[in-house]
C-alpha positions in Angstrom: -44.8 -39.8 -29.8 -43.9 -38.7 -33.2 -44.7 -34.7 -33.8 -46.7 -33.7 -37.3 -43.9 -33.1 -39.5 -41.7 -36.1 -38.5 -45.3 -38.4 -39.6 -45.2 -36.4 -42.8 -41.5 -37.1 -43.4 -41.8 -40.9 -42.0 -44.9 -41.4 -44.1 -42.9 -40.6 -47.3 -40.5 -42.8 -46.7 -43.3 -46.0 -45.5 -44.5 -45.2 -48.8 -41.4 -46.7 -50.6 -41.0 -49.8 -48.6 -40.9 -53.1 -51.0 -42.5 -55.9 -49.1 -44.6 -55.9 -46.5 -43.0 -56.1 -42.4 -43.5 -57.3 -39.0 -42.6 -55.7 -35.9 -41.4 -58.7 -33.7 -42.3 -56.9 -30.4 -41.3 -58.3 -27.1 -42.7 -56.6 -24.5 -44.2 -56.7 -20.3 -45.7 -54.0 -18.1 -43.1 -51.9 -17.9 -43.3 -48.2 -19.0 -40.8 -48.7 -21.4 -42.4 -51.5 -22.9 -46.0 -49.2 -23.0 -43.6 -46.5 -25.0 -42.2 -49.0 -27.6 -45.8 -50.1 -28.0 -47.1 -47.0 -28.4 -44.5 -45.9 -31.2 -44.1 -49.0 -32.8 -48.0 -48.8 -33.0 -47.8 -45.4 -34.2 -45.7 -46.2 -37.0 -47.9 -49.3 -38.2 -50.8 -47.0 -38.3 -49.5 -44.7 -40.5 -48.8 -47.7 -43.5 -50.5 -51.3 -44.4 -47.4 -52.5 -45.2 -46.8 -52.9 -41.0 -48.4 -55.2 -38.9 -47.0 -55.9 -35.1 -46.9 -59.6 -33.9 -45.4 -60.7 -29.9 -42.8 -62.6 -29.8 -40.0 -63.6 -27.1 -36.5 -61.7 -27.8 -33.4 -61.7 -25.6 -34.3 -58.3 -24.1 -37.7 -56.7 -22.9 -38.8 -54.2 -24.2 -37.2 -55.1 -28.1 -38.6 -55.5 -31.5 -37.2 -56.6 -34.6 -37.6 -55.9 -38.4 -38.7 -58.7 -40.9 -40.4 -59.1 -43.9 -43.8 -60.7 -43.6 -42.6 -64.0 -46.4 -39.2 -63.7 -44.6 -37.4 -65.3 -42.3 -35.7 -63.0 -39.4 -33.8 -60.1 -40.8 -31.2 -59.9 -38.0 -31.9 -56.2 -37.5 -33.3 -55.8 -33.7 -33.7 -52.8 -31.4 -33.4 -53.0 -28.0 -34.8 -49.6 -26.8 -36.4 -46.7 -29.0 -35.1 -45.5 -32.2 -35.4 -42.0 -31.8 -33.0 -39.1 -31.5 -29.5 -39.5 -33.9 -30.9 -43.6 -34.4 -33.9 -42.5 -36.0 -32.2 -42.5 -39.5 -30.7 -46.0 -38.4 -35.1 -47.0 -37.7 -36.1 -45.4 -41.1 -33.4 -47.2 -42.8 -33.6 -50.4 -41.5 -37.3 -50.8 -42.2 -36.5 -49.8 -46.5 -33.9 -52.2 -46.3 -35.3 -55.1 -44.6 -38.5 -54.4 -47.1 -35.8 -54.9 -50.2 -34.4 -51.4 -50.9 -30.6 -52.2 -51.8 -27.8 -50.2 -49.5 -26.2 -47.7 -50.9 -22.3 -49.3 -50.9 -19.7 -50.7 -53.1 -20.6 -54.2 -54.9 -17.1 -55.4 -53.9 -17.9 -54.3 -50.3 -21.7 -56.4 -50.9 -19.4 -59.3 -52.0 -17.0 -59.6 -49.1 -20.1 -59.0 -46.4 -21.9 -61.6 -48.8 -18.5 -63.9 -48.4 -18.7 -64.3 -44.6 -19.9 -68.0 -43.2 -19.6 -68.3 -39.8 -22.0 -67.0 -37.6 -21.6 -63.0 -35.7 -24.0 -61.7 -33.7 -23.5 -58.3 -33.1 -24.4 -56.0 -30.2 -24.2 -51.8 -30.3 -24.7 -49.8 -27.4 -25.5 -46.4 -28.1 -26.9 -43.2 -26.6 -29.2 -41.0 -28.4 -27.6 -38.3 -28.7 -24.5 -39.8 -29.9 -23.7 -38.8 -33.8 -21.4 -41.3 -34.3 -23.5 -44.2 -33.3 -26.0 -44.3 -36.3 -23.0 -44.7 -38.8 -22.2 -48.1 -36.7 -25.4 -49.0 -36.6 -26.7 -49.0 -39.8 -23.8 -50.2 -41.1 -24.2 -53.3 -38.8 -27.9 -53.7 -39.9 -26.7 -53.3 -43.4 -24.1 -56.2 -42.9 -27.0 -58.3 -40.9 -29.6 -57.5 -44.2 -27.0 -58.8 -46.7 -26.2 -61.7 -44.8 -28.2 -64.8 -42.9 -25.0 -65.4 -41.0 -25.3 -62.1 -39.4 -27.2 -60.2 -36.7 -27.7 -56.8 -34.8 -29.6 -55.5 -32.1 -29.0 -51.9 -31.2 -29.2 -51.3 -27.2 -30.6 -47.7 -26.2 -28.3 -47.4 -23.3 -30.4 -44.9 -21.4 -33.1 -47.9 -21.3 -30.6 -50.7 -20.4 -28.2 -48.9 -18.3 -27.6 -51.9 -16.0 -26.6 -53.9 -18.8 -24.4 -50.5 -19.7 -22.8 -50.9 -15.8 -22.0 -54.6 -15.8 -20.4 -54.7 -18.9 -18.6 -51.4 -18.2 -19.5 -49.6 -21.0 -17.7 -46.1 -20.9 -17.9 -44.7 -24.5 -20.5 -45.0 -27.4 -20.7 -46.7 -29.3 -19.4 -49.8 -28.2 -20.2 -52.8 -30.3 -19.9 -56.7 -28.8 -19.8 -59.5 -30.8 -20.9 -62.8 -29.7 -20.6 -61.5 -26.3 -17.2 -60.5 -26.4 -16.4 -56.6 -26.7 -15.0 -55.8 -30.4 -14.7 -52.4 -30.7 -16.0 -48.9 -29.9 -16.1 -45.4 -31.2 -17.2 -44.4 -35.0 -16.0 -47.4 -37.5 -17.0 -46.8 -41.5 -18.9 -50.4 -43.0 -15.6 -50.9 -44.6 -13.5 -50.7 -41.3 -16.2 -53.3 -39.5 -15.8 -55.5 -43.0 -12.1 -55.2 -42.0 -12.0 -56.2 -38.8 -14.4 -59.2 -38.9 -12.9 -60.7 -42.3 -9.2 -58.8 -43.5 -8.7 -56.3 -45.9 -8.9 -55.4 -49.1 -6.5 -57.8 -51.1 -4.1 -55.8 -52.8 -4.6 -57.6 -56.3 -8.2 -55.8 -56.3 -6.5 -52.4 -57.0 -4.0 -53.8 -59.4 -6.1 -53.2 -62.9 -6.1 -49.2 -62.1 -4.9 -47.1 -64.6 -2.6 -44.1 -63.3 -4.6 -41.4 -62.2 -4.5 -37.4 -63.1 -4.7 -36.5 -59.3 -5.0 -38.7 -56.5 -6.4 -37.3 -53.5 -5.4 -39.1 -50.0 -8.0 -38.3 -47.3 -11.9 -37.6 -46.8 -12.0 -34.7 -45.1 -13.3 -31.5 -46.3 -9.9 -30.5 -47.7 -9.8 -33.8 -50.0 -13.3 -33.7 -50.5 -13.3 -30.2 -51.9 -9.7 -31.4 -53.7 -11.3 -34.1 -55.8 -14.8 -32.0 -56.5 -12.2 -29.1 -58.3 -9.8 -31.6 -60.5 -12.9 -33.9 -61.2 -14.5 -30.8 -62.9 -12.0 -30.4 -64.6 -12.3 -33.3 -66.7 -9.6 -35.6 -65.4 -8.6 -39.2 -63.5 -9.6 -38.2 -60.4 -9.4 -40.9 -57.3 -9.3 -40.5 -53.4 -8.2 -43.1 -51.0 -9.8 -42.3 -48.1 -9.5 -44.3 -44.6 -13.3 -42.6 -43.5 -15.1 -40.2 -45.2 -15.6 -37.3 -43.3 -12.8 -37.2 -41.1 -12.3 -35.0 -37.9 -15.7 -33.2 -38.8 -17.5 -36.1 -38.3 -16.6 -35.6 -34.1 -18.4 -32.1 -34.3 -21.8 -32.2 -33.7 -22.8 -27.9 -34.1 -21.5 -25.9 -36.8 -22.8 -22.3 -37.2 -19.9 -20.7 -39.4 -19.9 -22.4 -43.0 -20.9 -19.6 -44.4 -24.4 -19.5 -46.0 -25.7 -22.5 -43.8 -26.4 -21.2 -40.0 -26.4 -24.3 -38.2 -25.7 -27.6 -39.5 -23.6 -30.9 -37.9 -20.7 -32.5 -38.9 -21.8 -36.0 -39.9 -24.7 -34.0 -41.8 -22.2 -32.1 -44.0 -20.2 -34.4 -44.7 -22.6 -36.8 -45.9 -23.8 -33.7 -47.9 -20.2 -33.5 -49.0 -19.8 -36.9 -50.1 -22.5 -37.4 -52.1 -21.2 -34.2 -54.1 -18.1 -36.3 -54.9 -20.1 -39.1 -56.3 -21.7 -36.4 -58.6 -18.2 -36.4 -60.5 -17.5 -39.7 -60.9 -14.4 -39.9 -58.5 -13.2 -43.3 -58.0 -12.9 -43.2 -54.0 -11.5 -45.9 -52.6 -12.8 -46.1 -48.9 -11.4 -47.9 -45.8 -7.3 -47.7 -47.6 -4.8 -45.9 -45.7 -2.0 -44.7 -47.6 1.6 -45.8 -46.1 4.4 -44.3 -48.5 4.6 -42.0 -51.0 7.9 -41.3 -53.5 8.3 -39.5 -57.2 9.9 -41.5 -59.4 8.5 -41.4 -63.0 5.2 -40.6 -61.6 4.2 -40.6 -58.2 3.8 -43.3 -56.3 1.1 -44.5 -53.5 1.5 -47.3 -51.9 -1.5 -48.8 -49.5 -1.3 -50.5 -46.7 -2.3 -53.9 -47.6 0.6 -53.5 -50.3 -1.1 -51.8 -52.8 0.4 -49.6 -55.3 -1.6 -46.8 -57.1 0.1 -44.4 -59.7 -0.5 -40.7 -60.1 0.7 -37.8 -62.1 -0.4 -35.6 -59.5 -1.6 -36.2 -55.7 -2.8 -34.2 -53.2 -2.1 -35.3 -49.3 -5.1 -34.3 -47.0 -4.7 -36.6 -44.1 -6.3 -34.0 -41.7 -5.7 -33.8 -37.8 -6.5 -36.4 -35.2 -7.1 -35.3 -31.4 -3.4 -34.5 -29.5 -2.7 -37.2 -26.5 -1.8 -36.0 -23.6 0.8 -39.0 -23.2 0.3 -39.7 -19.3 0.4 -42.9 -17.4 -3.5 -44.5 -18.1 -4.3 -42.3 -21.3 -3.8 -46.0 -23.5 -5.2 -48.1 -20.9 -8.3 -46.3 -20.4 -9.0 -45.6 -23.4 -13.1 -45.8 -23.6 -12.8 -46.8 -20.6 -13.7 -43.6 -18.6 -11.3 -41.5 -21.5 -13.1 -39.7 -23.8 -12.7 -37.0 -26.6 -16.3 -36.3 -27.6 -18.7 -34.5 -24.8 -21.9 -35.1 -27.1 -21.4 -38.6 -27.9 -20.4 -40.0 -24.1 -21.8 -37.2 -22.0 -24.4 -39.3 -21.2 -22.6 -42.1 -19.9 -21.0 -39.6 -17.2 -24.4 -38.4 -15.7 -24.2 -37.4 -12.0 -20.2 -38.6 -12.0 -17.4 -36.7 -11.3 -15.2 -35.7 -14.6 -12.5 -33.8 -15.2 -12.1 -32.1 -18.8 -8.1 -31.6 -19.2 -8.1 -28.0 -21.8 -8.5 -24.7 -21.4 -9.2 -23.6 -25.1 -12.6 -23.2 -27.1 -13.0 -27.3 -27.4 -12.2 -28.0 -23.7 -14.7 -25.3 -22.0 -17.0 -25.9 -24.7 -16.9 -29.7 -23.5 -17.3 -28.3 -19.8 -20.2 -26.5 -20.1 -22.0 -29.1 -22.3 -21.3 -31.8 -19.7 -22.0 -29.5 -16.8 -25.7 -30.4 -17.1 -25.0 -34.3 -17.2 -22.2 -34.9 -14.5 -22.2 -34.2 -11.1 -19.1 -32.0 -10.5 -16.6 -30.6 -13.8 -12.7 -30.2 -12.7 -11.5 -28.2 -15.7 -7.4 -28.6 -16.2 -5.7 -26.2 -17.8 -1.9 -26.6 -17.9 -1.1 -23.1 -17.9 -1.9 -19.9 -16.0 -5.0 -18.6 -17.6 -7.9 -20.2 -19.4 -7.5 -20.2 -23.8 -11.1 -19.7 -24.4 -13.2 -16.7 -25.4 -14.6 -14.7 -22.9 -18.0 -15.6 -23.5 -17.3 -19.1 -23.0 -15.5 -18.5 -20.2 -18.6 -16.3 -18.7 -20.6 -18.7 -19.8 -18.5 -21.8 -17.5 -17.9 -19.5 -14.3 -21.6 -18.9 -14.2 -22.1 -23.1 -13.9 -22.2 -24.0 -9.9 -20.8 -27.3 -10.5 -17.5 -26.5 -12.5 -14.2 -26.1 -10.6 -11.5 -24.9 -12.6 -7.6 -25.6 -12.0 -4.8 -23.8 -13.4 -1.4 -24.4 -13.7 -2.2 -28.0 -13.8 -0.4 -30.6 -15.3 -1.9 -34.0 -15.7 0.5 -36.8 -14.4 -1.4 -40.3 -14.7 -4.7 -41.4 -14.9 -5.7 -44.5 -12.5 -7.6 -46.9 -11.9 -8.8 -50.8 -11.4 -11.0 -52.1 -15.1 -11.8 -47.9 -15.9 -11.0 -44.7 -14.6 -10.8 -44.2 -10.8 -8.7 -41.0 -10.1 -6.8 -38.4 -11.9 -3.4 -37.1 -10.1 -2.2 -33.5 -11.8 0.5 -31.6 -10.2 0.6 -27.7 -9.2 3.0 -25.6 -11.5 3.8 -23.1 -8.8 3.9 -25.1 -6.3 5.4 -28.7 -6.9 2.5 -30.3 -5.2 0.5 -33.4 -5.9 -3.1 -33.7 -5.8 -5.4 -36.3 -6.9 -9.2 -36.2 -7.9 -11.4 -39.4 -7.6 -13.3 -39.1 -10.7 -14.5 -41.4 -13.1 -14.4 -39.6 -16.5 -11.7 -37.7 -18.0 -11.9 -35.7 -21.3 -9.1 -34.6 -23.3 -9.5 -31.7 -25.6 -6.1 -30.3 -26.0 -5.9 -29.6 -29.7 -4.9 -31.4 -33.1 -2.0 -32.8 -34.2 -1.2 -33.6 -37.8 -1.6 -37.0 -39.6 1.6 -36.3 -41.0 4.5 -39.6 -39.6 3.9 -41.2 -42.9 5.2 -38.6 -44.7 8.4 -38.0 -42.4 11.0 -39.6 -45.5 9.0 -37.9 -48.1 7.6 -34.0 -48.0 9.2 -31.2 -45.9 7.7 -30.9 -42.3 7.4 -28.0 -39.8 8.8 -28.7 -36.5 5.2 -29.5 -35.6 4.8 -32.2 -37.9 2.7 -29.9 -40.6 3.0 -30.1 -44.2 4.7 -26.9 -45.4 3.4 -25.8 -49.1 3.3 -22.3 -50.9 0.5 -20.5 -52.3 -0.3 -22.8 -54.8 -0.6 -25.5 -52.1 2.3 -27.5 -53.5 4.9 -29.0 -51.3 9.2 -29.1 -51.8 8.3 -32.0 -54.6 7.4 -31.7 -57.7 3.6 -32.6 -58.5 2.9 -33.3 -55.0 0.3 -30.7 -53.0 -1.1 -30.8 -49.8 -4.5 -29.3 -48.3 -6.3 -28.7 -44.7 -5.2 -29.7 -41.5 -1.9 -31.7 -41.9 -0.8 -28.2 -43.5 1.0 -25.1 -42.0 -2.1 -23.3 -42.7 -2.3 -20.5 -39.8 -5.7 -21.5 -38.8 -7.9 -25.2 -38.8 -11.1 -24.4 -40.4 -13.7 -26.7 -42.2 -14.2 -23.2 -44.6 -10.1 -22.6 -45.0 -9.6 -26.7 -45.2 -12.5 -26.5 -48.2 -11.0 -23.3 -49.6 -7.1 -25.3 -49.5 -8.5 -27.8 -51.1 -9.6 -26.0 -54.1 -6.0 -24.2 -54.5 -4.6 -27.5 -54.1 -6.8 -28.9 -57.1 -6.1 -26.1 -59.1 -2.5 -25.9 -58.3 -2.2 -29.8 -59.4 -4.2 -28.7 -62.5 -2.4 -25.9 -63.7 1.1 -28.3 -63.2 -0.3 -30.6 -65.4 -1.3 -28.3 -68.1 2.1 -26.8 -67.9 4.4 -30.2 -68.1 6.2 -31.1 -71.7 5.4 -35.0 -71.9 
């Protein structure tokens, strides 16, 4: 199942493994159960370290990871790791062996802290980019702790579990048979949710920082690379690293790298960061902001960091459409990202609401998945190039509606219908579908800052060439900016003027 150079890269990677491991297979006559056999035995032959021993699991076909001296990891997969969850199988089996997880030991400590039993549950699809980043971090939690447990669920192989428990969006984790959460969630954000925050009193030994970057996109990342090169504090509080790239899955224009995906770069990203020493404090969300001697951040759990300098790069979230139904259905038929929950929409009806790049883009991607695309566009004419456009016109299954705007979204436990009414002509019409994706552009992660820094009607950060805002010592970066376009390249590129801005000020002030 596994080609030459995907043994060659696995083989380096069985070669580091600590202790030998077991594959706890549970399998029957099924022809998924023959493939999990035949990869699981493909792996073990390519090591000594692997042996493959039956045993009876909750699902058929599974297997889970232990060590051989061991009792049971916790770490279970419930259909084949392959596609985007490969990563999640490789590292799995180095960290079940004994290879420590890359994280925070305060973060080890609070997953260590937990005493009460979780057993957690992650549905996924394969080609869902987002879904390995819950995963491992699951198995990570489930490696550190007895208490815990995780079995990822290949949807595609268990898609009548996927229909009784109305799983619309990937991936969607249960715990202890109750649904918990869904969509991509950082190790610090699961740590959050199962056990509280962060107290505030473990941020109160911090010394005031030279610049402190808020947000982990590629505007903050790029922010904290420039000051911390320059030889100064340099922290970042960061809610997830990554941000909004993390929902793009192909990215051909960073220039000098052809093709690469968002989750890719930015872990690329991040571990440039760590290069410099930067003290980034993940999972915080920064509430308030105000200059008073220095300049001051305060957290949400209560927090307060001090900064001579800071640079806001909060980034852009997805714009709602604000209908009757968008909150409601929520992952529950309402999606934002084709590549993740396409394939929970095959041969359904959907309707993609946006007529720009994103929106057709999403169309034509999901055209090969779903039975019929209604494409909404709320005015006249489509947004999107004409190649893309070509490109969607071509597709036999793809109905396009203009002049459209959406009114509510219906339905009983998930999406049923979708009523939109005609511009020109007043009229009503409703289409039964049972998938609706919203790709109408970004809107600013700006409200926390409405009693602070000067806004643009739109809610955008308004700075000057140097990126610094109407306050002294305060600069902003990327996305939440009145930058005229919303590129990763001009986000990175802000970034860097922002650091360099916040620089040059401090150079410049008279203690």
């Amino acid at each position: 199942m596994l080609d030459n150079e995907t043994k060659t890269q696995l083989k380096q990677y069985l070669d580091l493994l600590e202790a030998d491991l077991v594959f706890s297979v549970s399998l029957n006559d099924s022809e998924d159960s023959k493939k999990m056999a035949e990869f699981l035995t493909e792996v073990a032959e390519m090591t000594s370290r692997i042996t493959i021993e039956p045993m009876n699991l909750k699902r058929t076909p599974s297997f889970e990871i232990t060590q051989k001296e061991a009792g049971a990891s916790g770490v279970a997969f419930a259909g084949l790791p392959m596609g985007h969850e490969f990563t999640s199988f490789i590292l799995a089996l180095l960290q079940v062996s004994g290879r420590a997880p890359k994280i925070d030991d305060a973060l080890i400590k609070q997953i260590q802290a937990i005493d009460r039993p979780l057993h957690f549950e992650t549905y996924v699809s394969l080609t869902c980019h987002n879904c390995p980043d819950v995963v491992q971090a699951l198995n990570i939690m489930a490696v550190l702790n007895p208490n815990i447990s995780q079995t990822m669920i290949e949807g595609g192989m268990y898609q009548a579990e996927v229909d009784a428990k109305k799983v619309m969006a990937v991936p969607t984790v249960f715990l202890n048979d109750e649904e918990f959460g869904s969509g991509r969630m950082t190790i610090e954000e699961l740590v959050e949710k199962v056990s509280g925050p962060l107290s505030a009193d473990e941020f109160a030994d911090k010394e005031p920082f030279d610049v402190l970057v808020i947000g982990g996109g590629p505007a903050g990342a790029s922010s904290a690379i420039y000051a911390a090169r320059k030889g100064i504090k340099t922290g970042m509080v960061v809610e997830t690293f990554g941000g909004q790239v993390l929902e793009t899955l192909g990215i051909e224009n960073v220039i000098g790298t052809p093709y690469t995906e968002g989750p890719q770069l930015m872990r690329k990203v991040e571990e440039h960061v760590n290069q410099y020493g930067v003290d980034v404090m993940k999972g915080q969300r920064a509430r308030a902001i105000q200059k008073k001697e220095m300049i001051e951040v305060e957290l949400a759990n209560g927090a307060q960091l001090k900064t001579k300098t800071a640079v806001l790069a909060t980034g852009a979230r997805w714009r709602a459409i604000n209908v009757p139904g968008e909150k409601e259905f929520k992952n529950k038929g309402i999606a934002y990202c084709p590549h993740c929950d396409g394939p929970l929409f095959k041969d359904k009806e959907v309707v993609v609401i946006g007529g720009g790049n994103s929106g057709i883009e999403a169309a034509i991607d999901l055209a090969g998945l779903a039975k019929h695309i209604y494409v909404l566009e709320f005015l006249p004419e489509l947004k999107a190039d004409q190649v893309l456009q070509e490109k969607l016109h071509a597709l036999p299954n793809v109905t396009v509606i203009t002049n459209a705007a959406t009114k509510e979204i219906t339905g009983s436990t998930q999406v049923e219908a979708l009523t939109y009414v005609d511009r020109l002509t007043n009229e009503e019409h409703t289409l039964a579908v049972e998938g609706v994706f919203i790709l109408i552009g970004l809107m600013p992660n700006t409200e926390w800052l409405k009693d602070s820094v000067e806004l643009s009607p739109r809610g955008e950060i308004i700075v000057d060439k140097h990126g610094a805002t109407n306050i002294e010592g305060i600069f902003a970066a990327g996305d939440c900016t009145d930058s005229a376009y919303k590129q990763i390249i001009i986000s990175m590129g802000s970034g860097a003027t922002a650091a360099l801005g916040a620089f040059d000020y401090l150079i410049r002030r008279i203690e």
